[in-house]
C-alpha positions as CSV (number, residue, x, y, z in Angstrom):
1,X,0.0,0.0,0.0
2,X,1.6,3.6,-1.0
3,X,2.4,5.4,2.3
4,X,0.0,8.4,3.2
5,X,-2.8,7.3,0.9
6,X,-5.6,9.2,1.3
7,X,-8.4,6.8,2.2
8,X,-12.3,7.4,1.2
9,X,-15.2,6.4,3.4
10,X,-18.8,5.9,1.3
11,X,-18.0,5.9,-1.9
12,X,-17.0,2.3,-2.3
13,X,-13.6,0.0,-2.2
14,X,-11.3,0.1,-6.0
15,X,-11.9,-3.0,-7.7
16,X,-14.3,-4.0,-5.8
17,X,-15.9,-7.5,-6.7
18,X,-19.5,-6.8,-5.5
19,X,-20.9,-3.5,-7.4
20,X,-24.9,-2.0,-7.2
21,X,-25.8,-3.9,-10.5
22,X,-23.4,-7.0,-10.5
23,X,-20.8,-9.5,-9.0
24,X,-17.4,-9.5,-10.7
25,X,-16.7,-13.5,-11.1
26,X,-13.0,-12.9,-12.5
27,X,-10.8,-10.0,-14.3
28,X,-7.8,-9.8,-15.5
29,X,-7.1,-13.6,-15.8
30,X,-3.4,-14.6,-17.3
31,X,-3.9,-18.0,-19.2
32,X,-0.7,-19.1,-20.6
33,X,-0.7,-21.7,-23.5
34,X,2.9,-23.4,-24.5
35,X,4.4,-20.7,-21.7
36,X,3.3,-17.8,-23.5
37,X,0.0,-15.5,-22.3
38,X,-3.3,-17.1,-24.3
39,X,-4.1,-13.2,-24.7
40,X,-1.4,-12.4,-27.3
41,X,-3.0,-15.1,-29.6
42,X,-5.9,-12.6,-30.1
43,X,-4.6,-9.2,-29.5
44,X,-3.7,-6.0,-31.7
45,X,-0.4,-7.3,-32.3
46,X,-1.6,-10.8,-33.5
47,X,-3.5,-9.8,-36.3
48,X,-0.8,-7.4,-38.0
49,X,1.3,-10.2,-37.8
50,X,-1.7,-12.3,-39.7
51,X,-1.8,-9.8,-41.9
52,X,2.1,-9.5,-42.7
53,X,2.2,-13.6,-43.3
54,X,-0.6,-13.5,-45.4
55,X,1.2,-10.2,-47.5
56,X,4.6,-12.2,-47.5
57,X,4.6,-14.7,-50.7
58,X,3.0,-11.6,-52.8
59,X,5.9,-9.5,-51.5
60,X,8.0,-12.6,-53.1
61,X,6.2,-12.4,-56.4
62,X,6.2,-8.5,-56.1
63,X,2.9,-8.5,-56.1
64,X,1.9,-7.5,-52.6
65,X,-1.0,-4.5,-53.1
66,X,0.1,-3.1,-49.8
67,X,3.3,-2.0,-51.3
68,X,5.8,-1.4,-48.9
69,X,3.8,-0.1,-46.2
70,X,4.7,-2.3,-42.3
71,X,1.8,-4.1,-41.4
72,X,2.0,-2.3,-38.1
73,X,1.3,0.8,-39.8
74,X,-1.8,0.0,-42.2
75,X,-4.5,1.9,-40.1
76,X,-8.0,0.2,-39.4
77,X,-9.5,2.9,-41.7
78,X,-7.4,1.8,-43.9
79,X,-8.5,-1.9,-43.9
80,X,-12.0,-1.1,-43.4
81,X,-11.9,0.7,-46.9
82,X,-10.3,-2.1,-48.6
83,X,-13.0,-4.4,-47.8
84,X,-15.5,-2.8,-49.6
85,X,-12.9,-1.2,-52.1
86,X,-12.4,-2.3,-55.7
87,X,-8.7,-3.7,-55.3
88,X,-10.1,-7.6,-54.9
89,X,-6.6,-8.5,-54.4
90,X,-6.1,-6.7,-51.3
91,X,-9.7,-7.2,-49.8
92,X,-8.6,-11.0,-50.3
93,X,-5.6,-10.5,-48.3
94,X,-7.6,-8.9,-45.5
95,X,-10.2,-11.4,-45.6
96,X,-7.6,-14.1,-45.5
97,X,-6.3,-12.8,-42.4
98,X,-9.7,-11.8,-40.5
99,X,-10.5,-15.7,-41.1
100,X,-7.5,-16.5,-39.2
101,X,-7.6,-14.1,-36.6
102,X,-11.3,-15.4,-35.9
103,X,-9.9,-19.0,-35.5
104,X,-7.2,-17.3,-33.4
105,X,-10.6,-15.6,-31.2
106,X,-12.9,-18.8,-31.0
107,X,-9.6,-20.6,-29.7
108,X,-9.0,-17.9,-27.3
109,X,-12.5,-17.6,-26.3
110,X,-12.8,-21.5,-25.6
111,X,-10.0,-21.4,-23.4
112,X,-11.7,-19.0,-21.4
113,X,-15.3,-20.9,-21.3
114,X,-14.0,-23.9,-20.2
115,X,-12.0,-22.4,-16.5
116,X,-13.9,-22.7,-13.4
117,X,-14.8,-19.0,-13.5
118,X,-16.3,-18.2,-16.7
119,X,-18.4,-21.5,-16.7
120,X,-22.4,-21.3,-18.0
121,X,-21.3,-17.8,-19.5
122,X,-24.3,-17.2,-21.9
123,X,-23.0,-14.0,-23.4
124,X,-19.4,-12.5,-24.7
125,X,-19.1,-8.9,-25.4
126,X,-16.1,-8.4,-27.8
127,X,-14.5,-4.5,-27.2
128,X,-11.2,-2.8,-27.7
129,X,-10.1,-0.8,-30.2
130,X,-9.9,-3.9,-32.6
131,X,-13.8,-3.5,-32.3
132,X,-14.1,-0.7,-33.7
133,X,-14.9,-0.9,-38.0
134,X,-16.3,-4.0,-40.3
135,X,-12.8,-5.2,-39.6
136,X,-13.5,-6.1,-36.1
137,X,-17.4,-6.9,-36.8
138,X,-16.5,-9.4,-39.4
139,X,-14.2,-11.1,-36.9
140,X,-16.0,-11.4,-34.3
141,X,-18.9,-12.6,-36.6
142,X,-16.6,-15.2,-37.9
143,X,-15.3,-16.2,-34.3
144,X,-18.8,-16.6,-33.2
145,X,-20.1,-19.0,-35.9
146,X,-16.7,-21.3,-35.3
147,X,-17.7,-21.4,-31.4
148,X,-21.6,-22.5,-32.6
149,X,-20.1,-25.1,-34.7
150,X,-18.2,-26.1,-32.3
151,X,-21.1,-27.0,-30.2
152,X,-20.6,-24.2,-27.7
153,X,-23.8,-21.9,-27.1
154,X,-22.3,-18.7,-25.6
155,X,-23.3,-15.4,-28.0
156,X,-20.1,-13.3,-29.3
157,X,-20.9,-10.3,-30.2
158,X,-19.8,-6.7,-30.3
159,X,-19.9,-4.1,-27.8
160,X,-22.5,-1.3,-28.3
161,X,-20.9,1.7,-27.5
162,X,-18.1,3.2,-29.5
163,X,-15.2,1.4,-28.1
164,X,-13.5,5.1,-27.6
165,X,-16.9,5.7,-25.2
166,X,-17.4,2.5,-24.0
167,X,-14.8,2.9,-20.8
168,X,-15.9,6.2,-20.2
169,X,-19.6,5.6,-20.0
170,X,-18.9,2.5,-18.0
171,X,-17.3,4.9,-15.1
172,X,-21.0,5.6,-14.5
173,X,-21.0,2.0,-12.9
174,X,-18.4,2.9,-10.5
175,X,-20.4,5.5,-9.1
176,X,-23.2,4.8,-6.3
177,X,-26.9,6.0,-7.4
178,X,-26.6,8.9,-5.3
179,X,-24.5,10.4,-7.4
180,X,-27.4,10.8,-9.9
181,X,-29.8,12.6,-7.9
182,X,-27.7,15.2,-7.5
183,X,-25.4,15.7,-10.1
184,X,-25.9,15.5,-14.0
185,X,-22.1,14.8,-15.0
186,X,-19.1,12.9,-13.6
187,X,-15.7,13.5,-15.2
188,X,-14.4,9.9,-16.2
189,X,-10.7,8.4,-17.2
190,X,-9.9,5.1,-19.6
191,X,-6.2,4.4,-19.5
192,X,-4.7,1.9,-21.9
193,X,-1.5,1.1,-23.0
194,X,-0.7,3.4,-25.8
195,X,-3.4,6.2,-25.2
196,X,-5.2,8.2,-21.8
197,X,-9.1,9.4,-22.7
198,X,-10.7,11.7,-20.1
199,X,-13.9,13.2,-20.6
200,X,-17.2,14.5,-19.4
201,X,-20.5,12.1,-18.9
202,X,-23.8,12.7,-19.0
203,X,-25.6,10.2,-16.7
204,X,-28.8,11.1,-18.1
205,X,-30.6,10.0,-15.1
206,X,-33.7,11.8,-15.4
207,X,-34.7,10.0,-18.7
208,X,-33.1,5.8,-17.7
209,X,-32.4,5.3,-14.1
210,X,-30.5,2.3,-16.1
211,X,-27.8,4.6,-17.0
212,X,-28.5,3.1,-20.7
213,X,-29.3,6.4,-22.1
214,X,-25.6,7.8,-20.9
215,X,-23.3,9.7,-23.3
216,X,-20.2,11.2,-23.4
217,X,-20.3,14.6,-23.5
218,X,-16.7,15.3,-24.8
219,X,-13.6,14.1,-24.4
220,X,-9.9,14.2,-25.0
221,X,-7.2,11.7,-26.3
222,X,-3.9,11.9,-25.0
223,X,-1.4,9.2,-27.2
224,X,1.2,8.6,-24.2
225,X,3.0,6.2,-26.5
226,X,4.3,8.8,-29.0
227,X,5.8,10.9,-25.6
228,X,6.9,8.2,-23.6
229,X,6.5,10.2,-20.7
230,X,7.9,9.1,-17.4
231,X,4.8,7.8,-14.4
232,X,4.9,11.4,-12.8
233,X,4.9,13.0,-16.6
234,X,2.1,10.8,-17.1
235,X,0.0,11.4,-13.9
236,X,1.0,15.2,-13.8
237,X,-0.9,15.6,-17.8
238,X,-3.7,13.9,-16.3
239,X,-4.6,16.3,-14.1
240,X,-4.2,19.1,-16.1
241,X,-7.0,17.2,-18.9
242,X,-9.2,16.6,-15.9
243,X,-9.0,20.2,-14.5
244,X,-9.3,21.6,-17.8
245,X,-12.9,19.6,-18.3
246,X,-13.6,21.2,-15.0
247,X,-13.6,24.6,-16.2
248,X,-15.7,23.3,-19.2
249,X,-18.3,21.9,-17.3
250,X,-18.4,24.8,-15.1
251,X,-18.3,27.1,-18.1
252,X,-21.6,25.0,-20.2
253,X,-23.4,25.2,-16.4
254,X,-23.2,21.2,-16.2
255,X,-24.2,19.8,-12.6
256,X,-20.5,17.8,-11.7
257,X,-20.1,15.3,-9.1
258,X,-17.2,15.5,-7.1
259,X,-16.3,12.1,-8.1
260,X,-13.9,10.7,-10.7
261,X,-14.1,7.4,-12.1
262,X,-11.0,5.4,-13.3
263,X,-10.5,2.5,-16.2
264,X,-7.0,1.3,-15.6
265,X,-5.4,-1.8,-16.9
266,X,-4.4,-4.2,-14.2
267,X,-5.6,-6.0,-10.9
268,X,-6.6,-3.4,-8.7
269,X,-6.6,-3.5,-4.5
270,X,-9.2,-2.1,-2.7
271,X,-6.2,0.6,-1.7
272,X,-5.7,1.6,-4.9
273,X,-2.9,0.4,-5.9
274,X,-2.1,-2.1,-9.2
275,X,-0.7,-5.2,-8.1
276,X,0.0,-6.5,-11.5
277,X,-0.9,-5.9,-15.5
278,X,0.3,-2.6,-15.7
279,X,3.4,-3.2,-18.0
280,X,2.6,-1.2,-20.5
281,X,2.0,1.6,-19.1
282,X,4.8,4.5,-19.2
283,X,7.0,3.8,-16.1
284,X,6.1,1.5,-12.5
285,X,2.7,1.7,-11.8
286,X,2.7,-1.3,-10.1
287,X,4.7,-0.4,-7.2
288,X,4.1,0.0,-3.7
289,X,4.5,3.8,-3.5
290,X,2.6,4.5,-6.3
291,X,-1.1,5.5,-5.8
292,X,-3.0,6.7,-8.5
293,X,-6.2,7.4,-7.0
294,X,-4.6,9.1,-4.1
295,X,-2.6,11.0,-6.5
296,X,-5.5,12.7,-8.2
297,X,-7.2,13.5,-5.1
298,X,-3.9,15.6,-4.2
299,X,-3.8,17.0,-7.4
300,X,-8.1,17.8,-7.7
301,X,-9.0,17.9,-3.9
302,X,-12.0,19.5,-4.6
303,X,-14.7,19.5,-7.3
304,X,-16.9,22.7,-6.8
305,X,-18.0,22.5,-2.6
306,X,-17.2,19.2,-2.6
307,X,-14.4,16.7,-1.3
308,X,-13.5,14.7,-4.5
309,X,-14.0,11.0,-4.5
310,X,-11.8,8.6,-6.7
311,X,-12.6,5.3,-7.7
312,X,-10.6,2.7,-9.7
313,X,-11.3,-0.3,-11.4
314,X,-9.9,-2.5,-14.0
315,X,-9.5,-1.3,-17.9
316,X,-11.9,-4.6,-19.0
317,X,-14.3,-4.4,-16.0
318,X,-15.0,-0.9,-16.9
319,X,-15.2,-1.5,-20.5
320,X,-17.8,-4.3,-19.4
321,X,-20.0,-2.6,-16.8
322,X,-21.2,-0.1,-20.3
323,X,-23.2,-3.0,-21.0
324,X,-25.3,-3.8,-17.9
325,X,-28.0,-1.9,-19.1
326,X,-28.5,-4.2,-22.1
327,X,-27.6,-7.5,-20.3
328,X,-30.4,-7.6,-18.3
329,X,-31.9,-10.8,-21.0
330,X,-29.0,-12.8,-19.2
331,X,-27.3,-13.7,-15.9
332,X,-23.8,-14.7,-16.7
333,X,-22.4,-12.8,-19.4
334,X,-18.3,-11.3,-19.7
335,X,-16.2,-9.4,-21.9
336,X,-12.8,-9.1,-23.9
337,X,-11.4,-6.7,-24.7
338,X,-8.4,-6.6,-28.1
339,X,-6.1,-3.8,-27.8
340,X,-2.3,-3.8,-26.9
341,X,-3.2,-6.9,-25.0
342,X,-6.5,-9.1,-24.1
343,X,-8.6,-7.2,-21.1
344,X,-11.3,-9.7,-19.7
345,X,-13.9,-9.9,-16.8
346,X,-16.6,-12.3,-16.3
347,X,-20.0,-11.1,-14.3
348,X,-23.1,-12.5,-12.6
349,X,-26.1,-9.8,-12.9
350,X,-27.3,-9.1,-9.4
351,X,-30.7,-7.8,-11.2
352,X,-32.3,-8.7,-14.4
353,X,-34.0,-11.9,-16.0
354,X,-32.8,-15.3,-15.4
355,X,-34.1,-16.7,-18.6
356,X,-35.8,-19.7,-16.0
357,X,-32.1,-20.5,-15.0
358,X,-31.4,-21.1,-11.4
359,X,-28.6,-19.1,-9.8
């Protein structure tokens, strides 16, 4: 535990595994397959280097329609266009390598299904950055039918929020319903391993005491991967992003709570500080006299007449908890997130339908 943390009373304990709405069954779970993480199988990473063995014999024929372009470097834009472009060639390419990153995502998935912790999961909500584009869709559509053949029953689909939204909005989660009544807006933070979002949400409470009607308001991307800034750098631009929405939601006369919700990769103590998964992030986040939520709280004491209240949860969790509103159909349902690396959680609805399934 970081020495001197500031400790909060009422607001609730950082990645905590009983919240209003649900029960976290499992996060941030390392499988390993042939000593390597099961994760990197279906992550970012995984499908450029897809896509480069799939470019590699036309390269040898000089033929490859990507010229000489790194694979790492063809943007999702990019391959979204080809696919419905007139250059057959290179929609074939793409193609060729969304079918194997989808056998790469059923395999992946199927791990997952069959540990103790994501058993009679009846739903799988795919986010990430990978998510975003008919690139993504068309994957996860693929994975999805190979798991059906396969005889398993679990649904695959996409998230519905705009993946750049989706761990924002979920930061209403964190926040108890009290919140709501009270306040229209809570400034939220999704950290990930090559960018930093903050923003302004709208809770929207008035019209879906679901939180399902919740948008971002706006928002701003810092890309800490170009900067390679060290952990203070890091935590020191934070602040100034989160003070600067301040002003903006005084200045537009928005109602803000004195609360801040956090999307961090990792596995989060109840103190706030990471225990592990935070490698990627720019310098040591994971040790003991590093406190990020305490460290905002010195930096943003208060928010209007209020005490501010931080709370922290896992990158994936957060990502998952934008989709309790519209999970209600099901009772065990999880997430996974492709980015720099594979985010997951696995929940149990504390509310909702059961479908005629017992508990």
């Amino acid at each position: 535990m970081a020495d001197d943390t500031i400790v909060q009373t009422g607001i609730g304990k950082h990645g905590a595994t009983k919240l209003p709405s649900v029960e976290i069954d499992s996060y941030n779970i390392e499988l390993k397959d042939e000593g390597k993480f099961l994760g990197d199988r279906a992550s970012k990473r995984a499908f450029q280097e897809i896509l480069e063995r799939w470019r590699k014999p036309l390269r040898k024929e000089g033929e490859d329609p990507f010229g000489k372009a790194a694979s790492e470097d063809i943007s999702k834009t990019e391959l979204n266009g080809i696919l419905v472009g007139d250059d057959v060639v290179a929609a074939a390419v793409v193609h060729s390598a969304i079918e194997d990153f989808a056998q790469e995502l059923a395999y992946v998935t199927g791990r997952f299904l069959k540990t103790k912790a994501w058993g009679s999961t009846e739903r799988i909500i795919v986010g990430g950055g990978f998510r975003q584009g008919r690139l993504g869709e068309l994957a996860i559509a693929r994975a999805d039918i190979i798991l059906k053949a396969e005889g398993e029953k679990t649904d695959l689909v996409p998230i519905r929020h705009h993946p750049d939204e989706a761990g924002l909005i979920g930061c209403l989660h964190l926040a108890p319903s009290w919140i709501f009544e009270g306040y229209d807006t809570i400034l939220a933070v999704d950290i990930g391993g090559t960018n930093i979002r903050c923003g302004i949400v709208e809770s929207r409470w008035s019209k879906a005491k679901d939180l399902s009607k919740a948008k971002v308001l706006n928002s701003e991307l810092w890309r800490h991967a170009d900067d390679e800034p060290t952990r203070e750098g890091a935590v020191k631009k934070l602040g100034k992003m989160l003070k600067r929405f301040i002003e903006q939601a005084e200045d537009e006369k928005h109602k803000l709570a004195p609360f801040i919700g956090i999307s961090c990769p990792g596995a989060i103590d109840e103190d706030g500080s990471i225990e592990k998964g935070a490698q990627n992030l720019p310098g040591n986040w994971e040790s003991s006299r590093f406190n990020l939520p305490a460290s905002m709280i010195e930096m943003i004491p208060v928010i209007g007449d209020h005490d501010t209240a931080v709370l922290m949860h896992n990158d994936g969790v957060v990502q998952g908890l934008s989709e309790v509103p519209f999970m209600q159909d099901v009772k065990r349902w999880g997430i996974l997130t492709i980015g720099t690396g594979l985010g997951n959680a696995r929940f149990t609805n504390r509310t909702g339908k059961e479908n005629g399934k017992k508990g």
